[in-house]
Backbone bond lengths (Angstrom), bond angles and torsions (degrees), N, CA, C in turn:
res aa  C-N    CA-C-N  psi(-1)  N-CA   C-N-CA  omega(-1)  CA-C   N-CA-C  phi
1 X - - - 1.462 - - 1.529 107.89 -
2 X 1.031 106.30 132.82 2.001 113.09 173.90 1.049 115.75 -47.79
3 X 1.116 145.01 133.37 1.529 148.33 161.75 1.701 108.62 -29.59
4 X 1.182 127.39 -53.64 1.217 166.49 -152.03 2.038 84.15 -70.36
5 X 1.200 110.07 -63.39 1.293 129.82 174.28 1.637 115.22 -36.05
6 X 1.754 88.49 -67.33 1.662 106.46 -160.91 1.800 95.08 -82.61
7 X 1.443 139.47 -4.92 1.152 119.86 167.13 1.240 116.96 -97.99
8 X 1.286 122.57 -18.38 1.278 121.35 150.09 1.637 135.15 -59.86
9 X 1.301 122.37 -30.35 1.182 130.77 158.72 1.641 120.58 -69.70
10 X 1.083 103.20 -32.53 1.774 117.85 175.00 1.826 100.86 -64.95
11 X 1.567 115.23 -46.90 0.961 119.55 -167.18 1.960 108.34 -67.26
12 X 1.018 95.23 -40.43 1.666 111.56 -178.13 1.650 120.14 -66.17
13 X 1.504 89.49 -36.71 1.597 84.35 165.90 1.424 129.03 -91.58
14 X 1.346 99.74 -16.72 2.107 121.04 158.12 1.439 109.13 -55.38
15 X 1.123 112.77 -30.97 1.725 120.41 -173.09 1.607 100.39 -95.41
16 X 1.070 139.31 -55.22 1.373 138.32 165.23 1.506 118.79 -32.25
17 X 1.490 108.80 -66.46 1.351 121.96 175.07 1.124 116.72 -36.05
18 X 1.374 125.39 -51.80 1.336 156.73 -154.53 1.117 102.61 -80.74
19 X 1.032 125.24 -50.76 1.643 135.76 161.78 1.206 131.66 -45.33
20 X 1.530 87.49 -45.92 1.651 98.17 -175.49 1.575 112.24 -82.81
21 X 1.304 122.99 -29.13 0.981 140.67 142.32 1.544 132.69 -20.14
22 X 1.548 104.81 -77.11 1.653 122.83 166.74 1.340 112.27 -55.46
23 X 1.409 119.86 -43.46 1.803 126.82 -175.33 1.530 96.89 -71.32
24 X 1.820 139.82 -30.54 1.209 134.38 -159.63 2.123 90.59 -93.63
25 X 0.916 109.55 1.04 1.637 110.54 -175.02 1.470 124.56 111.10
26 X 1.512 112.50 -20.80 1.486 123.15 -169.52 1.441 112.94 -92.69
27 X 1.358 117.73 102.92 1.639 127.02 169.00 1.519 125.61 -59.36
28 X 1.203 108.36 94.53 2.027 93.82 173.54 1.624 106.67 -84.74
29 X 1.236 109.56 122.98 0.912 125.27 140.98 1.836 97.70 71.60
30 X 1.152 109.96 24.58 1.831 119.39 171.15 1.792 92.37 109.13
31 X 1.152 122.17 4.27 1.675 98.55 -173.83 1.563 112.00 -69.10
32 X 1.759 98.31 166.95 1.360 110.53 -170.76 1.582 111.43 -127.94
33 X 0.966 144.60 -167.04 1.248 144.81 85.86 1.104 150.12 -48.87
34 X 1.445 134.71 83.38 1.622 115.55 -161.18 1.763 108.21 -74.11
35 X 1.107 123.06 151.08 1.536 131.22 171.90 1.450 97.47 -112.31
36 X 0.723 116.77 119.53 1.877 115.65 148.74 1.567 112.76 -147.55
37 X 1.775 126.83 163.64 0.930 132.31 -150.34 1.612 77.75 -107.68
38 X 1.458 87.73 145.12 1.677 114.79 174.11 1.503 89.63 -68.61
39 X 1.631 96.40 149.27 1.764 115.71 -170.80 1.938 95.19 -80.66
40 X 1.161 117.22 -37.62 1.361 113.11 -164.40 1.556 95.83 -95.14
41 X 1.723 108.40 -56.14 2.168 116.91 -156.04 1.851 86.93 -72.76
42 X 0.970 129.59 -20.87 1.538 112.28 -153.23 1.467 137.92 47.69
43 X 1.235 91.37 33.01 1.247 119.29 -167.51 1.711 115.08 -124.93
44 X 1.395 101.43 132.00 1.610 111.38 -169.98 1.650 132.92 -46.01
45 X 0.865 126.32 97.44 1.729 130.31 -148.42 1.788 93.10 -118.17
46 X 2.071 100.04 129.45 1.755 70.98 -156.51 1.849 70.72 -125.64
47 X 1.166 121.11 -162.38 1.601 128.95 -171.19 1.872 86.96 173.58
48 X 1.562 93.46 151.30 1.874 107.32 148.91 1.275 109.96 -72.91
49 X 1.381 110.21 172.80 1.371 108.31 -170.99 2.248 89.01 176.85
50 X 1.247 101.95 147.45 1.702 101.57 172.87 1.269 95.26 -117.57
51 X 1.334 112.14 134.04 1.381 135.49 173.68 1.483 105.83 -100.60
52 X 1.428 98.32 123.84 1.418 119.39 -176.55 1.303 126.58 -83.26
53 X 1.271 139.34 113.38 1.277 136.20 158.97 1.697 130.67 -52.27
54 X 0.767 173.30 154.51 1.225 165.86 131.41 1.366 125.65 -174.01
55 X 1.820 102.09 139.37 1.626 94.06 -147.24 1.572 154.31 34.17
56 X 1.456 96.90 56.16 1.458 100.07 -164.60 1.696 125.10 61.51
57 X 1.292 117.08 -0.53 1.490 122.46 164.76 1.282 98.82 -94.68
58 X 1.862 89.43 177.22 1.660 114.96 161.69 1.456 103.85 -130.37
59 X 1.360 112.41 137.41 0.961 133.78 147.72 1.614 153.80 -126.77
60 X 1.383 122.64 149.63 1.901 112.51 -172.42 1.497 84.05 -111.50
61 X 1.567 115.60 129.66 1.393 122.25 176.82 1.797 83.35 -102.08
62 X 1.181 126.95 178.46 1.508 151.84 -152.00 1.920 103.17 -138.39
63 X 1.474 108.38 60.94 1.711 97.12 -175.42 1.764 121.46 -49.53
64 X 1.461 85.48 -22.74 1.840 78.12 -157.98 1.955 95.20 -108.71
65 X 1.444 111.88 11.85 1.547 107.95 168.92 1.173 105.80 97.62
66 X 1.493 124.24 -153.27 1.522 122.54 -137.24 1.513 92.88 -97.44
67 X 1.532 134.13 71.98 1.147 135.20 -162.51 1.606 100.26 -94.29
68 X 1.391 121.44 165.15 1.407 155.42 -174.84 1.847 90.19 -45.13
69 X 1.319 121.00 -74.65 1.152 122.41 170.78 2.059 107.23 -26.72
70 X 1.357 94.31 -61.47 1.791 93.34 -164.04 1.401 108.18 -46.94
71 X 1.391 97.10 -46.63 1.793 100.17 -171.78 1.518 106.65 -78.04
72 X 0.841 151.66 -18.00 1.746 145.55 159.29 1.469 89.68 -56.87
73 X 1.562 121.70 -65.49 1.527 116.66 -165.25 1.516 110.46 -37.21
74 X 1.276 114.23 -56.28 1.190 134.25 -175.61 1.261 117.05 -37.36
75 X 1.462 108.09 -70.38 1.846 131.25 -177.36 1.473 98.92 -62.86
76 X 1.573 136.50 -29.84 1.382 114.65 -142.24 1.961 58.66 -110.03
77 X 1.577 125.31 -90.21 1.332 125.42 -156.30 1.440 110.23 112.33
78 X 1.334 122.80 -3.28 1.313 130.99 144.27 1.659 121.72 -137.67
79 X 1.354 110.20 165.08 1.030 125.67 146.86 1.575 143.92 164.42
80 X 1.175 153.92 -97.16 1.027 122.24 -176.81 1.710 111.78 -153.81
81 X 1.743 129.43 128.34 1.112 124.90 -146.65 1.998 77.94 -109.74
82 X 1.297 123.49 121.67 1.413 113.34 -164.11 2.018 88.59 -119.15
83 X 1.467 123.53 158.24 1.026 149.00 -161.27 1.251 117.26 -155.82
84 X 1.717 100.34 65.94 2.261 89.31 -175.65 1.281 112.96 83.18
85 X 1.267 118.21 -115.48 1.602 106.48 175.40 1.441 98.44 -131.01
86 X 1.387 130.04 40.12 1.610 119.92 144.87 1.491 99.70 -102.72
87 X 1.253 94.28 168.04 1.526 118.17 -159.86 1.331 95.20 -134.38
88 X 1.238 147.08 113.88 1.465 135.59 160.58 1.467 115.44 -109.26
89 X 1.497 120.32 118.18 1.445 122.03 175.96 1.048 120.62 -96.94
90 X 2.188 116.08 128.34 1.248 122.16 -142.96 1.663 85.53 -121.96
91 X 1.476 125.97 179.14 1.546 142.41 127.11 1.036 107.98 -93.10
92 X 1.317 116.90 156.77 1.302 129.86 167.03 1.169 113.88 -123.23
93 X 1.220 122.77 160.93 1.913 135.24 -161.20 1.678 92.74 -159.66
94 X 1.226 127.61 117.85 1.435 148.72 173.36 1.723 96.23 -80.61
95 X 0.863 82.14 129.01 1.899 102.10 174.59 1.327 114.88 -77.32
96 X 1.533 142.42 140.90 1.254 131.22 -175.57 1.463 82.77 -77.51
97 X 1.653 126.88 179.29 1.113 149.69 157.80 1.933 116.84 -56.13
98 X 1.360 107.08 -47.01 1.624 104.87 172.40 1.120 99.48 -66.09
99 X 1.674 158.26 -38.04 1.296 148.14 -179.41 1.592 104.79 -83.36
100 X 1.152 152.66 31.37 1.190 153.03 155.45 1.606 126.86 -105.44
101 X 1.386 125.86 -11.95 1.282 122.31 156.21 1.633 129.67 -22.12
102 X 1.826 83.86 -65.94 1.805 89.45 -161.34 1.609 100.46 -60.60
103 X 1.184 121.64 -37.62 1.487 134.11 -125.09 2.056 75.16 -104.45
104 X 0.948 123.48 -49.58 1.730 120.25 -177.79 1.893 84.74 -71.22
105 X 1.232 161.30 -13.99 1.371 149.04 176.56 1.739 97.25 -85.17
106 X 1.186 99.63 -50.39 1.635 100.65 179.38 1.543 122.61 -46.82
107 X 1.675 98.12 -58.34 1.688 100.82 169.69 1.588 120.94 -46.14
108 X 1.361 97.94 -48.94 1.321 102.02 -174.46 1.551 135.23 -71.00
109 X 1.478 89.92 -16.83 2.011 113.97 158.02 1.207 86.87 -51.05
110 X 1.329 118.89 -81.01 1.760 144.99 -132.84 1.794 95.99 -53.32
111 X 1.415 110.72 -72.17 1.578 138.19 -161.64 1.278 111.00 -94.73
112 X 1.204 146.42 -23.97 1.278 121.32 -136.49 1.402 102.18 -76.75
113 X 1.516 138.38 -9.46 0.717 139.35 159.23 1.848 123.12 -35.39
114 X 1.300 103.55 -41.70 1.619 116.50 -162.62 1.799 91.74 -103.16
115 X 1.263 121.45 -36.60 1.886 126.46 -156.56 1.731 97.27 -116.23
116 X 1.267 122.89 -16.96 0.597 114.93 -174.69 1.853 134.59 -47.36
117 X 1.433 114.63 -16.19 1.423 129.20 -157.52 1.635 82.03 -95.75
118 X 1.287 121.47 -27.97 1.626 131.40 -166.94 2.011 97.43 -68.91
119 X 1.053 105.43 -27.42 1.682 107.76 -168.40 1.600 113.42 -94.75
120 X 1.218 123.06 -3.17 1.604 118.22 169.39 1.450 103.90 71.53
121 X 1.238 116.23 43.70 1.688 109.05 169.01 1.808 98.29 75.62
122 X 0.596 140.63 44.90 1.604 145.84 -178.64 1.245 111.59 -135.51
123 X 1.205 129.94 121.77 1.756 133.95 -162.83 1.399 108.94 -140.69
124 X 1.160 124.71 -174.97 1.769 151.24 -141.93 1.543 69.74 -80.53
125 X 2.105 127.02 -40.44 1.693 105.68 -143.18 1.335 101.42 -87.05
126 X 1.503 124.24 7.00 1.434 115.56 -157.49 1.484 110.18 -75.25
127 X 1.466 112.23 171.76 1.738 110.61 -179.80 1.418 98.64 -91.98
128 X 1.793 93.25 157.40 1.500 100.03 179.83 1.881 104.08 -58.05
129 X 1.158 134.15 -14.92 1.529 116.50 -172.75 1.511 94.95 -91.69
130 X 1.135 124.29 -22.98 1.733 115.22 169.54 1.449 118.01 -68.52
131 X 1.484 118.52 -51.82 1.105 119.01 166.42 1.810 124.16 -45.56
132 X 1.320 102.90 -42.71 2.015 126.53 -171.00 1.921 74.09 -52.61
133 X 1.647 105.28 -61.85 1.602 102.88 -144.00 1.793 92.89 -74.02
134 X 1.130 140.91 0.10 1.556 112.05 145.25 1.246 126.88 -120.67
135 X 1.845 96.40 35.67 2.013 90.48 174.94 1.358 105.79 -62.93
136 X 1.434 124.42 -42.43 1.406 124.15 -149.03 1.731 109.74 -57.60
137 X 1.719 105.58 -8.37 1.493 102.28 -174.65 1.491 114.85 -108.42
138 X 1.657 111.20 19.48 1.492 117.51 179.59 1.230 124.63 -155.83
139 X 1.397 110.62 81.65 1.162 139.20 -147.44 1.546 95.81 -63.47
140 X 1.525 130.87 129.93 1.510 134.24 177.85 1.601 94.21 -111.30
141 X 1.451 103.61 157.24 0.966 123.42 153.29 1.855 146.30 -122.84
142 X 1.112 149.72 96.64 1.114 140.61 -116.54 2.306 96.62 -108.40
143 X 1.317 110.45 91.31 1.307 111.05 -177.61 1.751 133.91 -47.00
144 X 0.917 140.77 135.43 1.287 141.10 -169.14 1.636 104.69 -137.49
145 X 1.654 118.86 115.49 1.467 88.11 157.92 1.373 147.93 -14.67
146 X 1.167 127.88 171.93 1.597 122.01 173.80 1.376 103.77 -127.49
């Protein structure tokens, strides 16, 4: 099997686990459940996801880009980071790209271990103009009660 193969399958069952995990009550390392309503079914569409701390915010950065999750986030503008059987209901506010540096350095402290293959060789050490030149492909979101 290709390398290419077996880290992708490694990755899928890291994401499962993780899931199954976060949905049974147990957080690794900040994970969540995201809830948000499908943009078209209106209907609850859920994924893992690590919720970021930094500077007294919260945030869900987007490792793998403008995914199915982002765009529900987007269209709906809320929804819900769930843990077992709490449910917490958030807003969301999309970050322009010049405000995403620190907060894409932060994740990448935090994770890059797990997202890291998602960033193209780009890490916690990069400069803010390296980071600026690939916000546009990882859409953050900055959480607010609801």
């Amino acid at each position: 099997m290709p390398t290419g193969r077996i880290s992708t399958a490694l990755l899928g069952l890291s994401n499962r686990t993780v899931a199954a995990l976060t949905r049974a009550g147990l957080s690794l390392w900040g994970s969540r459940v995201l809830a948000v309503r499908g943009r078209k079914s209106g209907e609850w569409r859920t994924t893992p996801v690590n919720l970021l701390t930094h500077d007294g915010q919260r945030y869900l950065v987007a490792p793998r880009g403008h995914t199915q999750w982002v765009r529900n986030l987007r269209a709906a503008g809320t929804g819900e980071l769930r843990l077992g059987r709490r449910a917490e209901a958030f807003r969301a506010t999309e970050l322009p790209d010049a405000e995403k540096p620190a907060v894409l350095r932060a994740y990448l402290r935090r994770w890059k271990f797990e997202v890291g293959v998602f960033f193209d060789g780009v890490d916690a050490d990069a400069s803010d103009a390296e980071l600026l030149r690939i916000a546009p492909g990882y859409p953050v979101f900055r959480l607010a009660p609801n």
